[in-house]
C-alpha positions in Angstrom: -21.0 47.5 43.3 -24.4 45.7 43.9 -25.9 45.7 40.5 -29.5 43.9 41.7 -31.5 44.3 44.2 -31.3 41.8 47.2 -35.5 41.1 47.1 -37.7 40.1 49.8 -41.0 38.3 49.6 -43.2 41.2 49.2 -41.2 43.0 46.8 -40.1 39.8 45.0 -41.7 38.8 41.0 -45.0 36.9 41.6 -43.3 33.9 39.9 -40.7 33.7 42.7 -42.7 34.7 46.1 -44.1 30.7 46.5 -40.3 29.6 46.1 -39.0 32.2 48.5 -41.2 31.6 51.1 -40.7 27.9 51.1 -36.6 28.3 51.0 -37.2 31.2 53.8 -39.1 28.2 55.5 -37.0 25.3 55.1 -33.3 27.4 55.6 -34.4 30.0 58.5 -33.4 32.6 56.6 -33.2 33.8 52.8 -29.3 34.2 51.7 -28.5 37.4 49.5 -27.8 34.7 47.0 -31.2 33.8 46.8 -32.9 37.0 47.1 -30.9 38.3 44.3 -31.9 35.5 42.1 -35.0 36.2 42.7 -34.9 39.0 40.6 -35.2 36.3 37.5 -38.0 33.7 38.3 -36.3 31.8 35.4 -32.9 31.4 37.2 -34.5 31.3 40.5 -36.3 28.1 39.9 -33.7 26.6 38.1 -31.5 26.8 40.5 -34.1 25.5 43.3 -34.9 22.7 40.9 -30.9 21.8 40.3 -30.3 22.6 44.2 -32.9 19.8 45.1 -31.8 17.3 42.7 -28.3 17.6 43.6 -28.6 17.5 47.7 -31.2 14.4 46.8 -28.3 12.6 45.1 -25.7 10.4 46.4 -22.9 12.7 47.8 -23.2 13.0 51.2 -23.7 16.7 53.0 -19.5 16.3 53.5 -18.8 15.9 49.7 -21.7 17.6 48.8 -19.7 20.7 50.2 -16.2 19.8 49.4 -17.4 19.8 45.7 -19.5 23.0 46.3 -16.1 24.7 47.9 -14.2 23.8 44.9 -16.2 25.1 42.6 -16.5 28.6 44.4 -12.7 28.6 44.7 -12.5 27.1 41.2 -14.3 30.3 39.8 -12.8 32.8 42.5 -16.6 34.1 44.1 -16.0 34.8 47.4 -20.0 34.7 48.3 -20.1 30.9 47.3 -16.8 30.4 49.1 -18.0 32.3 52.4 -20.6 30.7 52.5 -19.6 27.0 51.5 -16.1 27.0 53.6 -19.3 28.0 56.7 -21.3 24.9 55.8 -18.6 22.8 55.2 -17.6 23.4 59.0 -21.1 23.1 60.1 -21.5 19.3 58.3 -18.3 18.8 59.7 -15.4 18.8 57.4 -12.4 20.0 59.2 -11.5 23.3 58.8 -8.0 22.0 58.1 -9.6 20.5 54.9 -11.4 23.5 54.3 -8.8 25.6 54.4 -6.9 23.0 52.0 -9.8 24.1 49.6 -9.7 27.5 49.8 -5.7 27.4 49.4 -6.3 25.9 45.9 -4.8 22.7 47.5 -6.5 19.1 48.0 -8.0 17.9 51.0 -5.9 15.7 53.0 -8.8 12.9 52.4 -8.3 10.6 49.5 -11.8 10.6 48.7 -12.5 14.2 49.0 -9.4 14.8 47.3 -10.6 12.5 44.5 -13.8 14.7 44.4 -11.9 17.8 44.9 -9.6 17.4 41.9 -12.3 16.4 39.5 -14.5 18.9 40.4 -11.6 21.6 39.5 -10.4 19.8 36.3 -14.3 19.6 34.7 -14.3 23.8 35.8 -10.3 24.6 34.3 -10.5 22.1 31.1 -14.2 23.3 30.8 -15.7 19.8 31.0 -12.4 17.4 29.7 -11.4 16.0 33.1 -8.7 14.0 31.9 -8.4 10.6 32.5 -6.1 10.3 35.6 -8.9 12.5 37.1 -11.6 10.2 36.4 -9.7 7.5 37.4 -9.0 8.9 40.8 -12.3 9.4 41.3 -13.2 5.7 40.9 -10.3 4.7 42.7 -11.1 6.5 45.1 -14.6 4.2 45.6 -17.1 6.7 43.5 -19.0 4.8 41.1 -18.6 6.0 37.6 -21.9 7.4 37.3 -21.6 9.6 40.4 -19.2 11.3 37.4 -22.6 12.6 36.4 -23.9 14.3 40.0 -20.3 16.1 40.0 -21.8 18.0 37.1 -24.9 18.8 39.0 -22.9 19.8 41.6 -20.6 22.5 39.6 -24.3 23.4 37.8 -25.8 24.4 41.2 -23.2 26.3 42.6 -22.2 27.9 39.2 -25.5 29.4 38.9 -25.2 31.0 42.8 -21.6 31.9 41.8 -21.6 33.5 38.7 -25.2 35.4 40.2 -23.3 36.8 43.0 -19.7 37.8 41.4 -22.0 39.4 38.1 -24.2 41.0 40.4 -21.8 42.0 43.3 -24.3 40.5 45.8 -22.9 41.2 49.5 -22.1 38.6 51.8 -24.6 37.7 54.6 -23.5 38.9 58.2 -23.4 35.4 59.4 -21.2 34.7 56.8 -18.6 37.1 56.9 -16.0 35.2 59.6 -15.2 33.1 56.4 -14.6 35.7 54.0 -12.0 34.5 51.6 -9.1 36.6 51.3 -8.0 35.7 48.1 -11.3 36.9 46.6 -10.5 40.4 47.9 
């Protein structure tokens, strides 16, 4: 049951109309993650401010989305996993990979599997990724402090996915060839 409104610009808190309106702008369309955020200029601009930071940082879009897809898996919200496991395909990870991900499973990659792993230990052990996690990580070529941007990462997409489970947020149209049937 959708528990907030999905807002537009007109309808949207004065605080969050300027922020829509540039994400409406710069992504073509506003997601129903977004427009329900809006309902909280508070959570809406820190998760723009978070968003930037982390898609400024050193991942590149591929990782970016492997550790985005984990997460969404990670904490079971199937609008984070829809819509991740679709821009994961559209930045070009394989869907083989992607459907790794959304199995539970690890990317065939050793780096993304490095990422992937990490990404899922800091969510289960609640921030104590053990040390054969971390160690994977570096192994894999991360540099240590990239350690730091995987929490960015998990901070970004936790906000969109714990908006969109608590608020039962429906899943855009354009998203819904990657619904995720173990979210159902």
């Amino acid at each position: 049951m959708q528990k907030f409104p999905l807002m537009t610009i007109a309808a949207a808190p004065e605080k969050t109309k300027q922020t829509l309106q540039m994400l409406e702008q710069k992504l073509g369309f506003l997601p129903n993650a977004i427009a329900t955020m809006a309902n909280s200029p508070v959570l809406l601009n820190a998760f723009v401010g978070t968003f930037g930071s982390f898609h400024g940082g050193s991942f590149n879009p591929i990782e970016r989305q492997v550790l985005l897809l984990t997460n969404a898996v990670t904490i079971r919200c199937s609008w984070t996993v829809a819509a991740h496991s679709t821009f994961a395909i559209e930045e070009g990870l394989a869907e083989s990979e992607v459907n790794a991900i959304r199995r539970g499973a690890l990317p065939a990659d050793p780096k993304y599997a490095a990422l992937s792993a990490l990404t899922r230990a800091l969510i289960e052990q609640r921030g104590h990724a053990g040390a054969a996690e971390i160690e994977h990580f570096t192994t894999a070529g991360y540099a240590q402090t990239l350690l730091l941007e995987v929490i960015a990462g998990i901070a970004v997409s936790t906000m969109a996915a714990t908006t969109t489970n608590l608020a039962g947020t429906p899943i855009d149209d354009h998203l819904k060839a990657r619904i995720w049937a173990a979210a159902a």
